[in-house]
C-alpha positions as CSV (number, residue, x, y, z in Angstrom):
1,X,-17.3,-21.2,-11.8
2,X,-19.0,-17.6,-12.0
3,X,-19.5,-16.6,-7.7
4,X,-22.5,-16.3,-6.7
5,X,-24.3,-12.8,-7.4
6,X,-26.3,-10.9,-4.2
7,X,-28.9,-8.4,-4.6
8,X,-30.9,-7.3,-2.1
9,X,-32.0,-4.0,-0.3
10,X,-30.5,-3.2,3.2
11,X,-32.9,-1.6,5.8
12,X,-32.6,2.4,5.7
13,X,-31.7,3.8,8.8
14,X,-34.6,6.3,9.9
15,X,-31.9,9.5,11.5
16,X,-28.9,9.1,8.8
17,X,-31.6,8.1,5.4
18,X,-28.0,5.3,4.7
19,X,-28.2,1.7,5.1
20,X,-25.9,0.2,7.6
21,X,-23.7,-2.9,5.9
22,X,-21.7,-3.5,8.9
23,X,-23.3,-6.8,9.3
24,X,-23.4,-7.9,5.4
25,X,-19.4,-8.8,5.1
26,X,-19.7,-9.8,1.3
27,X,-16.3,-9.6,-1.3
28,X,-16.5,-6.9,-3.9
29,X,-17.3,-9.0,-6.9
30,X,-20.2,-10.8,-5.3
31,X,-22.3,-7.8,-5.0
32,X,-25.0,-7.7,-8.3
33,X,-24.7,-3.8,-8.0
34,X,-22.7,-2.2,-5.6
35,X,-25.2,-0.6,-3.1
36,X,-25.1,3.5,-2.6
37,X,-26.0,5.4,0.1
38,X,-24.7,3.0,2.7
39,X,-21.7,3.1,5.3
40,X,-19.5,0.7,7.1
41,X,-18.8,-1.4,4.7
42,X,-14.8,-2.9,4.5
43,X,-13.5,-4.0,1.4
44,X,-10.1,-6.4,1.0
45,X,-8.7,-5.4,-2.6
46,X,-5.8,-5.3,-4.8
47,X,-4.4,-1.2,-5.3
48,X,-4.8,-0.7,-9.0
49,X,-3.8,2.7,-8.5
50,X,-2.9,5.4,-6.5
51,X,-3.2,9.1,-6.8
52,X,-3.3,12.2,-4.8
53,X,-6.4,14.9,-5.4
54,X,-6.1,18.2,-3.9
55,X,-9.5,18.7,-2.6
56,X,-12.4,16.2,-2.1
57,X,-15.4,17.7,-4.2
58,X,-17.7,14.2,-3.5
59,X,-17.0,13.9,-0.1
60,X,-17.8,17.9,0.6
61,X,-21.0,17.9,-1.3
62,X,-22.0,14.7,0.4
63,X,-21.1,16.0,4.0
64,X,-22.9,18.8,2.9
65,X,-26.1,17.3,1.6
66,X,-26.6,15.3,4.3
67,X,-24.9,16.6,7.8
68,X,-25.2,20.8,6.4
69,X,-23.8,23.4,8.6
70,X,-22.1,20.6,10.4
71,X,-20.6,18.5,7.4
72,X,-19.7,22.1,5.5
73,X,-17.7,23.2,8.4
74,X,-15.7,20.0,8.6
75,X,-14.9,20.0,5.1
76,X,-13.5,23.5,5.5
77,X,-11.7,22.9,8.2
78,X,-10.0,20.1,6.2
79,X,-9.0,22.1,3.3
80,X,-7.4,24.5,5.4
81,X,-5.2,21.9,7.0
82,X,-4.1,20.7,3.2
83,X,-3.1,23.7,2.0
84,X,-0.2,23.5,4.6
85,X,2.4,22.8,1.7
86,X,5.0,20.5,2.6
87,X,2.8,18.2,4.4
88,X,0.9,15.6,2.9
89,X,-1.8,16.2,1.3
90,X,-5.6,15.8,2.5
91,X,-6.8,13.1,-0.1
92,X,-5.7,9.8,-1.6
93,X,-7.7,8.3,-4.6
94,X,-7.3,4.6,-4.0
95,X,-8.8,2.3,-7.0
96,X,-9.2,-1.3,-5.3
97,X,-9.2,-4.4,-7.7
98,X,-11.4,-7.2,-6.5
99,X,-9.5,-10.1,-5.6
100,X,-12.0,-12.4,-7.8
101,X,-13.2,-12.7,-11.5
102,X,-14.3,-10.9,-13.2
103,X,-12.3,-8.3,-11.0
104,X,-14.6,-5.2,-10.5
105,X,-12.9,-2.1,-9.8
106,X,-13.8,0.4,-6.8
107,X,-12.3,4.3,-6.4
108,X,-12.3,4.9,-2.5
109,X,-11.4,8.5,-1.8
110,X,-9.5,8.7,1.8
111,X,-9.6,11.7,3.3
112,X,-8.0,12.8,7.2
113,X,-4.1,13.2,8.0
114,X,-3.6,10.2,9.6
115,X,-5.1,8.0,6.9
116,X,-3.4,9.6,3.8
117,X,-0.1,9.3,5.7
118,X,-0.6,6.0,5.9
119,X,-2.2,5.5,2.6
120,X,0.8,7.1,1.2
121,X,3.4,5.7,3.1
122,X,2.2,2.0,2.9
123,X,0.3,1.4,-0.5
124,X,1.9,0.9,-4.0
125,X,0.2,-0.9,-6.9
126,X,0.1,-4.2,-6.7
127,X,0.0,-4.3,-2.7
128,X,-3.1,-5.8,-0.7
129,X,-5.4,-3.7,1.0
130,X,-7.9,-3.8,3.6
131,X,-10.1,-0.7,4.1
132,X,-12.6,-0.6,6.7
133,X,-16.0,1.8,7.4
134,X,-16.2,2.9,3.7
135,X,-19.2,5.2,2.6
136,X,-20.5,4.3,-0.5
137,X,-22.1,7.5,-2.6
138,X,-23.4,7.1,-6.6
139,X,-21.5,10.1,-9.0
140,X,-23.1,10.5,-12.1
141,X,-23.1,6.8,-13.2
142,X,-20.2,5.7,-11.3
143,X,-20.5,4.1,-7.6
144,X,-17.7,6.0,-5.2
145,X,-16.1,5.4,-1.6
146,X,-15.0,7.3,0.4
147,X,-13.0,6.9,3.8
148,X,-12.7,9.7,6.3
149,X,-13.0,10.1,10.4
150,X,-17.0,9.8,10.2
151,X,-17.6,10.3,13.8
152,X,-17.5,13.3,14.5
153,X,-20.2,14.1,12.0
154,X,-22.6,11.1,13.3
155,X,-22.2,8.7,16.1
156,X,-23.3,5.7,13.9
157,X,-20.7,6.3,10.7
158,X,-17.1,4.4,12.1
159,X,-13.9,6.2,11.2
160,X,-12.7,4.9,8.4
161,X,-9.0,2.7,8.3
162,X,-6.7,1.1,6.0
163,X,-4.2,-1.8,6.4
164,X,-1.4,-2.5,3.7
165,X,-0.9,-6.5,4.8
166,X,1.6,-6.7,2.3
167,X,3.4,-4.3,5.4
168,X,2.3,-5.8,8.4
169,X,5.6,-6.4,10.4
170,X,4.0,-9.2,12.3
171,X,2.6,-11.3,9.1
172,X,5.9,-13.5,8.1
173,X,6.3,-14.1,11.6
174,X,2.3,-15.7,11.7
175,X,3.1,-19.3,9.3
176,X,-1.0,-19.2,9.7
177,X,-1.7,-16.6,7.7
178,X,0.0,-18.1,4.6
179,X,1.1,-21.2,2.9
180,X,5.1,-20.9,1.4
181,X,5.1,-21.1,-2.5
182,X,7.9,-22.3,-4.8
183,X,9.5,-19.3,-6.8
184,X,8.8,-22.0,-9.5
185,X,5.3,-21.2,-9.2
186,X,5.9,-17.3,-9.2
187,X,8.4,-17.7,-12.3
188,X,5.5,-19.5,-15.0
189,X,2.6,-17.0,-14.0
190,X,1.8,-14.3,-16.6
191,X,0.2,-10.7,-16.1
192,X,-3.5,-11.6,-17.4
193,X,-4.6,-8.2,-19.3
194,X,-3.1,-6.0,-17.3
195,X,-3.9,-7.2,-13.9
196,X,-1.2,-7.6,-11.2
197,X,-1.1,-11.4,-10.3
198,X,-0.8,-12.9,-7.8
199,X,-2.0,-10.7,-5.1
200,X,0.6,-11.7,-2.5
201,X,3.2,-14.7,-2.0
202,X,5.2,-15.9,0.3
203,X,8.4,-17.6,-0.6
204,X,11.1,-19.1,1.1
205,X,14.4,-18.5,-0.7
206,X,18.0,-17.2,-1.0
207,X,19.1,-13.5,-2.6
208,X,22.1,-15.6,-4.9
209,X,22.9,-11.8,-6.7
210,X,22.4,-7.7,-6.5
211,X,22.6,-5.2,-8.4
212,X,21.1,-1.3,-7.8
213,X,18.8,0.0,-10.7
214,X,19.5,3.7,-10.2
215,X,23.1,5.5,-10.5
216,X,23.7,6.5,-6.9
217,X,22.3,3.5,-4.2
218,X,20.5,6.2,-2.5
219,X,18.4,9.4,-3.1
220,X,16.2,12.4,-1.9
221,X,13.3,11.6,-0.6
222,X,10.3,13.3,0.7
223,X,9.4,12.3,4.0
224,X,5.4,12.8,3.8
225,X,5.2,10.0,1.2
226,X,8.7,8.2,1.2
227,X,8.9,8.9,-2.7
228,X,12.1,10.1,-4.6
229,X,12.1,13.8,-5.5
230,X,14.8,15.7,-7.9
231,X,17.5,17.6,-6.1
232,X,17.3,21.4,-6.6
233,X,18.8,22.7,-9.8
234,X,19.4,26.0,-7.7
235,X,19.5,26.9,-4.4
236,X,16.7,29.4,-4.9
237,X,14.4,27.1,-6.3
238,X,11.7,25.4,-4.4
239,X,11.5,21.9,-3.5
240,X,8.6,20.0,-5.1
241,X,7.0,16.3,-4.7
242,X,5.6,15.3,-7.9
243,X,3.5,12.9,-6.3
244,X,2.2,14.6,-3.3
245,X,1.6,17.4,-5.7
246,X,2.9,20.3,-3.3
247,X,6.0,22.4,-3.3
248,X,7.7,24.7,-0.8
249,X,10.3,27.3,-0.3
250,X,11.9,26.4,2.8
251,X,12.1,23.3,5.4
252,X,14.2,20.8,4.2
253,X,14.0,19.0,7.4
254,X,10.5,18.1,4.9
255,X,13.3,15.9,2.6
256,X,15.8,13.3,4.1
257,X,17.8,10.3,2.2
258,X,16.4,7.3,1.3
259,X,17.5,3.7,-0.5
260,X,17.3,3.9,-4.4
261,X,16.2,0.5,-6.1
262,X,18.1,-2.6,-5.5
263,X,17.7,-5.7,-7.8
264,X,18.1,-9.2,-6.2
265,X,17.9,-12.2,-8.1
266,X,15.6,-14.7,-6.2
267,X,16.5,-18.4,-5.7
268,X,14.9,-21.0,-3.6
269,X,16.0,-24.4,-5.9
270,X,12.5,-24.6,-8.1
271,X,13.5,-21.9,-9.9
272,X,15.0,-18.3,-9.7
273,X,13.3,-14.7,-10.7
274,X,14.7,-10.9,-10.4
275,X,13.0,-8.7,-7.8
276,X,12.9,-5.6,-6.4
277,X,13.9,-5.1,-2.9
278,X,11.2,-2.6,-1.7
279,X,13.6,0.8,-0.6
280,X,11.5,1.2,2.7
281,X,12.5,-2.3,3.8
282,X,16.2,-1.5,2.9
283,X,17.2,-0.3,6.0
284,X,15.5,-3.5,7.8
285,X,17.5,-5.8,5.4
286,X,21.3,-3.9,5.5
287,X,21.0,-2.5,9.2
288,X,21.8,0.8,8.9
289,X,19.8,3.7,7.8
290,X,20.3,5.4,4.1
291,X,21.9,8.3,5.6
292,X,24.0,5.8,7.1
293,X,25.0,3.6,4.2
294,X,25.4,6.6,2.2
295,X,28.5,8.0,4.7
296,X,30.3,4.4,4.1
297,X,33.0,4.1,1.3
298,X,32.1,2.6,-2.0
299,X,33.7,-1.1,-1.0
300,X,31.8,-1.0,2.3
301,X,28.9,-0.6,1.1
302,X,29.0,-3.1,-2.3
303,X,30.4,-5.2,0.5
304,X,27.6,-4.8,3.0
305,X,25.2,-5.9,0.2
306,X,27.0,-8.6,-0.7
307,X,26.8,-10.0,2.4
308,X,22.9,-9.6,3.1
309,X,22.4,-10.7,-0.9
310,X,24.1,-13.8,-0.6
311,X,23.7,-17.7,-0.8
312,X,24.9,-17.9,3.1
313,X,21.1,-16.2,3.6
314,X,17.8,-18.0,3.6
315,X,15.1,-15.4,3.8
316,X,10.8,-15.5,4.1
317,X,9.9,-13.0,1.5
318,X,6.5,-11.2,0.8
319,X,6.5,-10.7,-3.1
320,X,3.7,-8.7,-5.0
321,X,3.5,-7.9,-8.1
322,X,4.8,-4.1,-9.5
323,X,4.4,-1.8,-12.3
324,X,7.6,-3.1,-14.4
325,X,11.0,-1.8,-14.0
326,X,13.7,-3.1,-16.4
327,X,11.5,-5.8,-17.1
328,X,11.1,-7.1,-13.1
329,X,7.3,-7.4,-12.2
330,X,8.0,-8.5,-8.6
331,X,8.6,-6.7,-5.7
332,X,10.1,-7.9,-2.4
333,X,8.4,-6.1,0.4
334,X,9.3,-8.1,3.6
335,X,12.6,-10.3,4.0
336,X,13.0,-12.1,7.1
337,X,16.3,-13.8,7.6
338,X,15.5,-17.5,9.2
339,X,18.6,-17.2,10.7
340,X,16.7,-15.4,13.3
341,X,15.9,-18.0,16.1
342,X,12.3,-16.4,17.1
343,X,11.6,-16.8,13.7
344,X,13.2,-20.2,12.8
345,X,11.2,-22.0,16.0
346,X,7.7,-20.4,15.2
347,X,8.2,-21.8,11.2
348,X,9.4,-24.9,12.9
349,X,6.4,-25.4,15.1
350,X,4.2,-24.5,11.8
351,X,5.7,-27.4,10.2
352,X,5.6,-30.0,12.1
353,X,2.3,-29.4,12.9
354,X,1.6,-29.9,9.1
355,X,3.4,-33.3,8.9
């Protein structure tokens, strides 16, 4: 059944000319029209994609239309900051899937430090996202948001926020915020026109095989945005993040060593699918830091993986779907061991209150 369709017209605020939808918490695909000209809204949506823009041309002409000297200055300001080249850069282009048919898309542009760290070092397609205190402008015929640190320009626009829950350290260890699927389940579901499905799962099963996808277990990485970057071809030429879109001369304390990609083959009885383990949750799943795991000899390390990918090993995995790699289209981003007793007693408790 089609969800119900909303259309109505939210009171203007006299001082800002916007509508404040703070109090009108509806999902993305039950709006009839996406309203413009409004702020604090918070959307919960699948990342489609993710991109990195140099400069923000909406979000200056908009704090310039409508805060002037004030909004102009802080735009400035921001550029400035962004050109500062091994650091990350100053906007993220986040395009949210809604979680419900037919599956409208929305482009939020995040803007501030703090938030495109985040955004960068959190959010890959496929992950779920929740972004709070979103200003929704119209472009030409397209509806845009954007999410910056609002206050400062007005006291009634929220700073904006994001949340990766596919990241939240605390949500395998909350049995109330999920229910435990069978891999089975996971194993017979097909990517429906393109779209990444299902949004997140929890599964409760064994790693019964490993292998790593790249040549070398680990690589370089730049720090800003946790993303592989080629070594240097000669030691007079710059370093450069393809994604971040920035390159710089000198500071390689800007590039450290991270995990490359490690295949694990999935298991929990029902059935059995190949994943990736997520190379930021690496070091949470082996112990030791790349840098680390990198200084060991080849049979340590084969050997330390073979112990944390093994049968002996029951884990609570968070799976989303990913852009596929050697044909995998899962990706493990959490793996709690339930050998862990804090763990094992609250999933206990959870289940016996179910029974």
């Amino acid at each position: 059944s089609q969800p119900n369709k909303v259309a109505f017209t939210a009171p203007v605020d006299p001082v800002t000319k916007f509508s404040d939808l703070s109090e009108y918490p509806l999902p993305l695909d039950e709006w009839t029209d996406l309203p413009v000209n409004c702020y604090n809204l918070s959307f919960l949506g699948q990342v489609a994609d993710i991109h990195v823009a140099r400069a923000s041309p909406l979000r200056q002409q908009f704090t310039a239309t409508y805060f002037g000297a004030k909004g102009m200055m802080m735009s400035a300001d921001d550029d400035n900051a962004s050109r500062t080249s091994p650091q990350p850069p100053f906007t993220v282009v986040l395009t949210l899937r809604s979680l419900q048919p037919p599956f409208p898309l929305l482009s939020i542009e995040v803007t501030g430090r703090d938030q495109v760290a985040c955004a960068l070092a959190t959010c890959e397609p496929g992950h779920l996202v929740f972004v709070q205190n979103v200003v929704l402008v119209k472009t030409g015929h397209t509806t845009m948001g954007m999410c910056a640190n609002w206050s400062s320009l007005h006291p009634a626009f929220a700073n904006g926020k994001l949340t990766a829950w596919n990241r939240l350290l605390g949500y395998v260890t909350s049995p109330d915020f999920y229910d435990v699927q069978l891999v089975a389940h996971l194993h017979n579901r097909m990517l429906l026109r393109g779209m990444m499905w299902p949004q997140l799962a929890v599964v409760r099963a064994s790693f019964v095989a490993s292998g790593w996808l790249d040549p070398s277990p680990t690589t370089l990485i730049h720090r800003a945005c946790r993303r592989p970057i080629a070594p240097k071809r000669h030691p007079d030429d710059p370093w450069a993040c393809d994604v971040c879109k920035v390159s710089w001369n000198q500071g390689q304390s800007h590039v450290e060593i991270g995990f490359s990609r490690l295949a694990v083959q999935v298991d929990d009885g029902s059935a059995s699918i190949r994943a990736v383990m997520s190379s930021r949750w690496l070091e949470n799943l082996l112990g030791c830091t790349a840098l680390s795991f990198d200084q060991l000899p080849l049979t340590e390390q084969a050997s330390l993986v073979a112990c944390k990918c093994s049968t002996g090993h029951v884990y609570v995995c968070v799976l989303s779907s990913c852009p596929s790699v050697d044909n995998i289209v899962w990706r493990i981003d959490q793996a709690i061991p339930l050998t862990d007793q804090v763990t094992n007693q609250i999933l206990q408790l959870h289940n016996s209150s179910n029974n």
